[in-house]
Structure formats: structure tokens, C-alpha cells
PyMOL Python script that loads the backbone (N, CA, C, O; Angstrom):
from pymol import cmd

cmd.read_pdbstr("""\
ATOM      1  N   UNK A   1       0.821  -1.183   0.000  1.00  0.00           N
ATOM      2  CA  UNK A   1       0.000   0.000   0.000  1.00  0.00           C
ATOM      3  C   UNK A   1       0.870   1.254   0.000  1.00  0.00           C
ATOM      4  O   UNK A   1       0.560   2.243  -0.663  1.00  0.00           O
ATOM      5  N   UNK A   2       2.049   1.187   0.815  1.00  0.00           N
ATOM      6  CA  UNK A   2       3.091   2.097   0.906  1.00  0.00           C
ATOM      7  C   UNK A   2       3.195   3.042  -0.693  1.00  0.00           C
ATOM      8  O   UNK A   2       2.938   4.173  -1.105  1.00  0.00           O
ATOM      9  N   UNK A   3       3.872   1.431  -1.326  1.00  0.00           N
ATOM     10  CA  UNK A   3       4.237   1.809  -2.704  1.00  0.00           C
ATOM     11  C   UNK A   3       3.369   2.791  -3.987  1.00  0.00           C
ATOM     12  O   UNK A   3       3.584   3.617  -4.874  1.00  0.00           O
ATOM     13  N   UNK A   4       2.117   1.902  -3.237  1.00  0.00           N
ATOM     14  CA  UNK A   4       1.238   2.709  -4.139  1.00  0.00           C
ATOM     15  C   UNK A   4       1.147   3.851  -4.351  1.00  0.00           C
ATOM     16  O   UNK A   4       1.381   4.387  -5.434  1.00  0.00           O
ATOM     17  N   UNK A   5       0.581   4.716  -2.734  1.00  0.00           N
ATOM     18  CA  UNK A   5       0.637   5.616  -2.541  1.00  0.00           C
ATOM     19  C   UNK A   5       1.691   6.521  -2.865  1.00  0.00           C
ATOM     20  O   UNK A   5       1.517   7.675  -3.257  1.00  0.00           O
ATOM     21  N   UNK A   6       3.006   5.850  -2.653  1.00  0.00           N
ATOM     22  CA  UNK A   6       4.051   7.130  -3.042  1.00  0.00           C
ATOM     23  C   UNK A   6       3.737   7.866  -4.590  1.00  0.00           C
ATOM     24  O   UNK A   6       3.668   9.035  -4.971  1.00  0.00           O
ATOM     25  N   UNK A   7       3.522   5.904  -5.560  1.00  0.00           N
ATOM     26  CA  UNK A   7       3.682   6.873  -6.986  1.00  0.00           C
ATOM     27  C   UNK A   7       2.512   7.317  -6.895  1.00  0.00           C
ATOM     28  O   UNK A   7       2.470   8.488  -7.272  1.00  0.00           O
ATOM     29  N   UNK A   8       1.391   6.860  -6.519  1.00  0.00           N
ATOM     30  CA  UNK A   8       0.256   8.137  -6.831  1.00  0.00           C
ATOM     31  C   UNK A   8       0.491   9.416  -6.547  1.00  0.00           C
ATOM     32  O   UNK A   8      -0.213  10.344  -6.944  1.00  0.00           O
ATOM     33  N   UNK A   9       1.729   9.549  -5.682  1.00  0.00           N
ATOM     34  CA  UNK A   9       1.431  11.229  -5.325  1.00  0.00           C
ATOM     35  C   UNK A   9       2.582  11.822  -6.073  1.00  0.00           C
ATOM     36  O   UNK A   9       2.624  13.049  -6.163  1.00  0.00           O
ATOM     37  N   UNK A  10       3.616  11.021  -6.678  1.00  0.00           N
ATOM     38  CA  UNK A  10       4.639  11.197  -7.939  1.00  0.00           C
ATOM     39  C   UNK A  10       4.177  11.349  -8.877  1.00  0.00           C
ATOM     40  O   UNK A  10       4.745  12.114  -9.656  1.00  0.00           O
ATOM     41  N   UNK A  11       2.753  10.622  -9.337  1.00  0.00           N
ATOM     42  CA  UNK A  11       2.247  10.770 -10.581  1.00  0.00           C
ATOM     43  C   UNK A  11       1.267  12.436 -10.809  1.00  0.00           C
ATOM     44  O   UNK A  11       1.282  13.173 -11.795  1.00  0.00           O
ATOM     45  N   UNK A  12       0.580  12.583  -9.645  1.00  0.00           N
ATOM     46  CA  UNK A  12      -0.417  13.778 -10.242  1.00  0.00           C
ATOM     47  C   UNK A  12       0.108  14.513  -9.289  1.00  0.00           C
ATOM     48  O   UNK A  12      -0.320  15.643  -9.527  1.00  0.00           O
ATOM     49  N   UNK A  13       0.874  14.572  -8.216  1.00  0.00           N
ATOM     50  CA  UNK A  13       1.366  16.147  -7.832  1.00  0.00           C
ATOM     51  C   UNK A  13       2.223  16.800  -9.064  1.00  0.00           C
ATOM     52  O   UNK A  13       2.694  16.077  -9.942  1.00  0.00           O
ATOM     53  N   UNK A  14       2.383  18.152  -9.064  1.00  0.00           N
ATOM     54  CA  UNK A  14       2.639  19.123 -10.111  1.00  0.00           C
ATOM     55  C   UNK A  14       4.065  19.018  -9.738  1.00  0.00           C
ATOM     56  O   UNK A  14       4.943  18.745 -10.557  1.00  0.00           O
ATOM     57  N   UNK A  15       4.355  19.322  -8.015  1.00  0.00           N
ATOM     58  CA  UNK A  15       5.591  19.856  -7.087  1.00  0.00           C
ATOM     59  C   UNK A  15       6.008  18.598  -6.584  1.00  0.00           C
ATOM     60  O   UNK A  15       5.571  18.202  -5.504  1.00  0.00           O
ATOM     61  N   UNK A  16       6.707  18.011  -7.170  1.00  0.00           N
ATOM     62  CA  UNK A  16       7.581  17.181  -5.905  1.00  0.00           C
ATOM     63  C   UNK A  16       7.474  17.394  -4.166  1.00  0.00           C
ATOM     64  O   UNK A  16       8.223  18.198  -3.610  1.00  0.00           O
ATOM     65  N   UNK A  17       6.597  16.691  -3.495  1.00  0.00           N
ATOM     66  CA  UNK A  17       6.711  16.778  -2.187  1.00  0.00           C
ATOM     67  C   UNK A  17       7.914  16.488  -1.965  1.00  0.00           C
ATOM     68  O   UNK A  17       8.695  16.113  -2.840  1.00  0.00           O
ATOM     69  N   UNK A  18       8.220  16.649  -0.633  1.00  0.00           N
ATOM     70  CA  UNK A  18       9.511  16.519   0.263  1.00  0.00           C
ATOM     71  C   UNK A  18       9.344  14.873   0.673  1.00  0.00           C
ATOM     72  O   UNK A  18       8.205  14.509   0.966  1.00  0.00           O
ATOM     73  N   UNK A  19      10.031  14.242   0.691  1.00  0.00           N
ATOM     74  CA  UNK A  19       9.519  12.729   1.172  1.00  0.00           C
ATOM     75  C   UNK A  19       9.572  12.879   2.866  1.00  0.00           C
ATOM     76  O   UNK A  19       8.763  12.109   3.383  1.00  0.00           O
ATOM     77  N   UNK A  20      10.189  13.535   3.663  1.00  0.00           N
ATOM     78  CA  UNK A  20       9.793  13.784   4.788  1.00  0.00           C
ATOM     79  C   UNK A  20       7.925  14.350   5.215  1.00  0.00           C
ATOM     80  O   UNK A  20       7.214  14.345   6.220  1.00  0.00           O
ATOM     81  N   UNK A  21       7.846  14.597   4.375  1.00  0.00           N
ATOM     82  CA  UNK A  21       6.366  15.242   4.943  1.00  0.00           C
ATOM     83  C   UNK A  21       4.921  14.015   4.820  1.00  0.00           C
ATOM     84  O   UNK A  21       4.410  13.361   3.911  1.00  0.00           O
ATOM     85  N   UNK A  22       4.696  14.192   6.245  1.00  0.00           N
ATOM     86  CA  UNK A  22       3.794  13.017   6.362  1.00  0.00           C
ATOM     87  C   UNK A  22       2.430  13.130   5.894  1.00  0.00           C
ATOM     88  O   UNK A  22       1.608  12.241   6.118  1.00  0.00           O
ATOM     89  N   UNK A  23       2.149  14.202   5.242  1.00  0.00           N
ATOM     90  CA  UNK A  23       0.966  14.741   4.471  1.00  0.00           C
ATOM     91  C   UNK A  23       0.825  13.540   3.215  1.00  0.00           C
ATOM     92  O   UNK A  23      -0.167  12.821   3.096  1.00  0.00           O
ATOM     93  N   UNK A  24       2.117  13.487   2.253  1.00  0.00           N
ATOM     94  CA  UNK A  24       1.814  12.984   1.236  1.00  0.00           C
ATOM     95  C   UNK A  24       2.365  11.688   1.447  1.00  0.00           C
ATOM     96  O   UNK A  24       1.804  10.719   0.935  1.00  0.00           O
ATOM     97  N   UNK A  25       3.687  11.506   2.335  1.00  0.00           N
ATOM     98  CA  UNK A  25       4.135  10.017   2.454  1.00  0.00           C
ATOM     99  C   UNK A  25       3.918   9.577   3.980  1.00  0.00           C
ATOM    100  O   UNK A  25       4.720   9.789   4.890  1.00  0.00           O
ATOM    101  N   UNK A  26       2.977   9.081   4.063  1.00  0.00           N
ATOM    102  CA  UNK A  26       2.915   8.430   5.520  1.00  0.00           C
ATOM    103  C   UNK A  26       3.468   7.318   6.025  1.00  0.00           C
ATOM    104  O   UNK A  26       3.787   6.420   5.245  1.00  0.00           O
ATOM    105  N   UNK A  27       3.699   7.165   7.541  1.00  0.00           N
ATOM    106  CA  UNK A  27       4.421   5.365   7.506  1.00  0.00           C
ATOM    107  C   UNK A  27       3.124   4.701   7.492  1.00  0.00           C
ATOM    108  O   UNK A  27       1.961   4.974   7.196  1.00  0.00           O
ATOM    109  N   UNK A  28       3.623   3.973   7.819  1.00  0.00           N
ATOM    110  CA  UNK A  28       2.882   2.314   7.732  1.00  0.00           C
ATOM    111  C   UNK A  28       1.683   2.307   8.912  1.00  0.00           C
ATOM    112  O   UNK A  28       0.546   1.835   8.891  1.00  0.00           O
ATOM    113  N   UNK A  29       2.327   2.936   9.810  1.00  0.00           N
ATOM    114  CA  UNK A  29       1.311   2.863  11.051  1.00  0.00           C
ATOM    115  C   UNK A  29       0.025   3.831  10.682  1.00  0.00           C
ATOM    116  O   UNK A  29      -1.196   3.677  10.678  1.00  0.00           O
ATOM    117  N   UNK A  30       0.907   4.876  10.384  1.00  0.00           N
ATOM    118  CA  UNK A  30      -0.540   5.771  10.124  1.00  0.00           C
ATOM    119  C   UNK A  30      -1.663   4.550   8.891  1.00  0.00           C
ATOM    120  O   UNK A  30      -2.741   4.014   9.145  1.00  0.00           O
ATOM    121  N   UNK A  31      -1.042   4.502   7.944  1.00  0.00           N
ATOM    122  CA  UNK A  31      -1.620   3.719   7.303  1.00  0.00           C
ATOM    123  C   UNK A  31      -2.854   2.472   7.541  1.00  0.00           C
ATOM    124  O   UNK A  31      -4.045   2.215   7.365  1.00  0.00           O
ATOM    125  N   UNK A  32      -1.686   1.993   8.027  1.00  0.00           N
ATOM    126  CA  UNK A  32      -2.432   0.513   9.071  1.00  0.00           C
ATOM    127  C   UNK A  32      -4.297   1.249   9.628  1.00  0.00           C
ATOM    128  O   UNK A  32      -5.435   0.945   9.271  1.00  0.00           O
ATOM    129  N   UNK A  33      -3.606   2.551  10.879  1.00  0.00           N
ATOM    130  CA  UNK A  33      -5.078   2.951  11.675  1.00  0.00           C
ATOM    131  C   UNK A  33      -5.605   3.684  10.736  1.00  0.00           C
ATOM    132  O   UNK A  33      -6.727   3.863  11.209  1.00  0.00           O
ATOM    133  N   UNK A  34      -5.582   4.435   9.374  1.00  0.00           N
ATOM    134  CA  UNK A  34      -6.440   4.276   9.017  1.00  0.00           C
ATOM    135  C   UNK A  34      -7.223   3.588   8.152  1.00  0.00           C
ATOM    136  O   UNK A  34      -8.410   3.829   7.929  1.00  0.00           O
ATOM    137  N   UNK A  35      -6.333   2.428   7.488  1.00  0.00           N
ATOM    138  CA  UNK A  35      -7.673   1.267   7.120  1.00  0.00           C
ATOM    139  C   UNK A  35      -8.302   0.784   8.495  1.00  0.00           C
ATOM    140  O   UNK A  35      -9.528   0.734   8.396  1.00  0.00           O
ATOM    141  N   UNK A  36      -7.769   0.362   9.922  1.00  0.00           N
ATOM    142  CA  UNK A  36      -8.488  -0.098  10.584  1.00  0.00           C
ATOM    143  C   UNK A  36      -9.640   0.606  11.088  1.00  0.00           C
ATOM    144  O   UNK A  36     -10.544  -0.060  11.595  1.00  0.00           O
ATOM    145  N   UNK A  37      -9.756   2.148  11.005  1.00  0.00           N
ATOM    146  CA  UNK A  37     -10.546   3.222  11.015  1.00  0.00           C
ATOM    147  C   UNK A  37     -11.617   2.891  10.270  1.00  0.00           C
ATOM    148  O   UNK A  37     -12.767   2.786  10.696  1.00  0.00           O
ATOM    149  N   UNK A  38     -11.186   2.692   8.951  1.00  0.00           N
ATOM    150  CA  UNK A  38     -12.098   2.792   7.802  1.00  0.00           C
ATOM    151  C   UNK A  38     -13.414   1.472   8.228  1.00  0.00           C
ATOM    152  O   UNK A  38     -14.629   1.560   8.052  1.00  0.00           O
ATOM    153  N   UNK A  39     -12.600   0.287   8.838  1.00  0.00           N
ATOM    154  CA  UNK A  39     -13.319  -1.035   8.251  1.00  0.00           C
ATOM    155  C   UNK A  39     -13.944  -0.718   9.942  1.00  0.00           C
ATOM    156  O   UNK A  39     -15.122  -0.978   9.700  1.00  0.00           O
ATOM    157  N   UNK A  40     -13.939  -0.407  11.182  1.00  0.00           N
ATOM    158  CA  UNK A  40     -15.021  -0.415  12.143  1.00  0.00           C
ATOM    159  C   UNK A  40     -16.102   0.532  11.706  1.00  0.00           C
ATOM    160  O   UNK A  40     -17.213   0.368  12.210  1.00  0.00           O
ATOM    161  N   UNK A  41     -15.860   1.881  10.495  1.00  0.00           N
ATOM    162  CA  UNK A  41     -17.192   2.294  10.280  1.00  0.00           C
ATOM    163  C   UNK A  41     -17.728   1.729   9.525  1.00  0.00           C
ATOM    164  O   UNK A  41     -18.823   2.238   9.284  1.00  0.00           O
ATOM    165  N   UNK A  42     -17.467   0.653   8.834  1.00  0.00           N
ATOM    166  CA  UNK A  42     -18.493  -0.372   8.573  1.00  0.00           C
ATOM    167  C   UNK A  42     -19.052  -1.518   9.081  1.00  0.00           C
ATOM    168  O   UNK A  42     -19.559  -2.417   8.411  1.00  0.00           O
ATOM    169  N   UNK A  43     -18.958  -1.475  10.201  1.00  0.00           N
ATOM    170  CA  UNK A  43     -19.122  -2.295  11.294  1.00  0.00           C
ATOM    171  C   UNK A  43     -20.420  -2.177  11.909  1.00  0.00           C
ATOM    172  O   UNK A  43     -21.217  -3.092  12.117  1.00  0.00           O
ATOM    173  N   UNK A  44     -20.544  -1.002  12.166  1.00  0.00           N
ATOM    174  CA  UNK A  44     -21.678  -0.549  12.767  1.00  0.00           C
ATOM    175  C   UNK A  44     -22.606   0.740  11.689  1.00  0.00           C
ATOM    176  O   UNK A  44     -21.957   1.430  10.903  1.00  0.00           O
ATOM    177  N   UNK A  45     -24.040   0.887  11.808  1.00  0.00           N
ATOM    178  CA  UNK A  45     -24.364   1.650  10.491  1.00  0.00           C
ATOM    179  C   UNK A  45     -25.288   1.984  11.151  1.00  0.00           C
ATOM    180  O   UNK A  45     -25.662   1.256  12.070  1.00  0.00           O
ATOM    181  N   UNK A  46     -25.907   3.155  10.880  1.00  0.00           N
ATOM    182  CA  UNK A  46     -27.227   4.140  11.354  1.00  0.00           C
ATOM    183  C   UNK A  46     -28.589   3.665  11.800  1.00  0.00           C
ATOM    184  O   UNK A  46     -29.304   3.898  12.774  1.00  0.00           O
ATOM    185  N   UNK A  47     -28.712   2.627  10.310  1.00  0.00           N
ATOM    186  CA  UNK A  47     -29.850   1.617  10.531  1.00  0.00           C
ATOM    187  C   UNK A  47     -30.045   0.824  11.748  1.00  0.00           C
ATOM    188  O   UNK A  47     -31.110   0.922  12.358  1.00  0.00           O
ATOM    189  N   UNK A  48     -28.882  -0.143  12.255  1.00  0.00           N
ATOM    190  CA  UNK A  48     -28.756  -0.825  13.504  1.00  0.00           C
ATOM    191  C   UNK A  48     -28.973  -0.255  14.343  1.00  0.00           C
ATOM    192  O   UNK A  48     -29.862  -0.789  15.006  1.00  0.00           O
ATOM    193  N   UNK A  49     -28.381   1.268  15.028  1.00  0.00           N
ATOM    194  CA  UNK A  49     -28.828   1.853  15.686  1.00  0.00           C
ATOM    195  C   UNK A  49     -30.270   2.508  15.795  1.00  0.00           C
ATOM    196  O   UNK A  49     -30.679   2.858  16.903  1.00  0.00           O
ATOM    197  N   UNK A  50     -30.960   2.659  14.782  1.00  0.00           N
ATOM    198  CA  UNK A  50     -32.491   2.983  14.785  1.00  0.00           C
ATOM    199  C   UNK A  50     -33.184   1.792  14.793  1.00  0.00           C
ATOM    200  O   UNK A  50     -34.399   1.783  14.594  1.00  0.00           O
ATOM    201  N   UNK A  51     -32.450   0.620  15.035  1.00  0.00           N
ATOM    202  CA  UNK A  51     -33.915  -0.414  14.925  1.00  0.00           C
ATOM    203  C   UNK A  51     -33.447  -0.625  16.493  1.00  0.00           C
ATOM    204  O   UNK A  51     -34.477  -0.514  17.158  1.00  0.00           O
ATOM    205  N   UNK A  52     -32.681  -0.801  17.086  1.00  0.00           N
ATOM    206  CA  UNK A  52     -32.143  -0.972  18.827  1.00  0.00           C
ATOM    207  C   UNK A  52     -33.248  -0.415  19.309  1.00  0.00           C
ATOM    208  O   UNK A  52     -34.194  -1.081  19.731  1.00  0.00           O
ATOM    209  N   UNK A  53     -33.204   1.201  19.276  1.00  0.00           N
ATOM    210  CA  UNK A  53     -34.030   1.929  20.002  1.00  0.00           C
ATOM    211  C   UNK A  53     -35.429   1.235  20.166  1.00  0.00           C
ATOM    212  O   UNK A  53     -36.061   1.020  21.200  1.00  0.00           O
ATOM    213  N   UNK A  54     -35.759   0.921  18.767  1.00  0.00           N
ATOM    214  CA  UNK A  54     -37.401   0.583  19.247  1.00  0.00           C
ATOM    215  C   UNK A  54     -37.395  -0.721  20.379  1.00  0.00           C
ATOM    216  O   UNK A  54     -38.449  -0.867  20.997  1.00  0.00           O
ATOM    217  N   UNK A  55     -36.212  -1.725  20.701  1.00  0.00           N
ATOM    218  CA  UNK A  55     -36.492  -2.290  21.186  1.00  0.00           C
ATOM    219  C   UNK A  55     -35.806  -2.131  23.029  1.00  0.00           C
ATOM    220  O   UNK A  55     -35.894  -2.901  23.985  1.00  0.00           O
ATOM    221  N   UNK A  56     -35.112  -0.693  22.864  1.00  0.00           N
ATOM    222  CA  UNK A  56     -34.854  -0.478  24.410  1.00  0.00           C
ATOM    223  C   UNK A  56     -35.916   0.107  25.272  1.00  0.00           C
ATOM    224  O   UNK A  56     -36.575   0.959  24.674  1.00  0.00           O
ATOM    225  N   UNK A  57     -36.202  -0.062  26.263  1.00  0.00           N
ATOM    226  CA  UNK A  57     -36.995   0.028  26.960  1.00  0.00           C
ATOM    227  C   UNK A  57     -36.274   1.391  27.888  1.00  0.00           C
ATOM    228  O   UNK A  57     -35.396   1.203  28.730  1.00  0.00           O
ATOM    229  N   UNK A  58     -36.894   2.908  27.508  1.00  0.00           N
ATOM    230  CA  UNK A  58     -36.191   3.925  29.102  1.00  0.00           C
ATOM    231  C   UNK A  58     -36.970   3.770  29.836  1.00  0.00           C
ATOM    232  O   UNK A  58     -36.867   4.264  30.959  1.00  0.00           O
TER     233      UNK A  58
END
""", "prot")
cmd.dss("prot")
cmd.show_as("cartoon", "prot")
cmd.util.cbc("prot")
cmd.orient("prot")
């Protein structure tokens, strides 16, 4: 995923980023949390939470 990302941002940036800057080249970790970010908001969805309610009792 690393790889990818670099040339994508080699291919359509205009300016050569700095490869220090974690804007366009991130490590791995950042990476990692945010696919793991990505895949718990699909985990849980709006719907599930509106059908719960009808069955909690305040």
C-alpha cells in the first residue's frame, strides 16, 4: 500500500513533495489505523442503531 501511494502522489502532484512530509508520504502505522478506522465504520451503520431503540426500553 506504501508503494502505491508514493507513486500516486509522484504521478499527479505538479511539485515534488519533500519525502519527509507526512501529508503525502505516511508510515505504515498511520496507514495501518487508518484502514483499521475505515473497516469499524463499517461495522456498525445508522440503521442498527435505529432499529435498537425501538427495542430499548427507558
Amino acid at each position: 500500500m506504501e508503494r502505491r501511494l508514493r507513486s500516486h502522489v509522484m504521478e499527479t502532484e505538479n511539485v515534488t513533495p519533500v519525502p519527509t512530509s507526512k501529508r503525502f508520504f505516511p508510515n505504515r502505522t498511520t496507514i495501518r489505523n487508518h484502514m483499521r478506522k475505515g473497516e469499524k465504520m463499517k461495522l456498525t451503520s445508522i440503521d442498527d442503531e435505529t432499529n435498537l431503540e425501538g427495542f430499548v426500553i427507558v
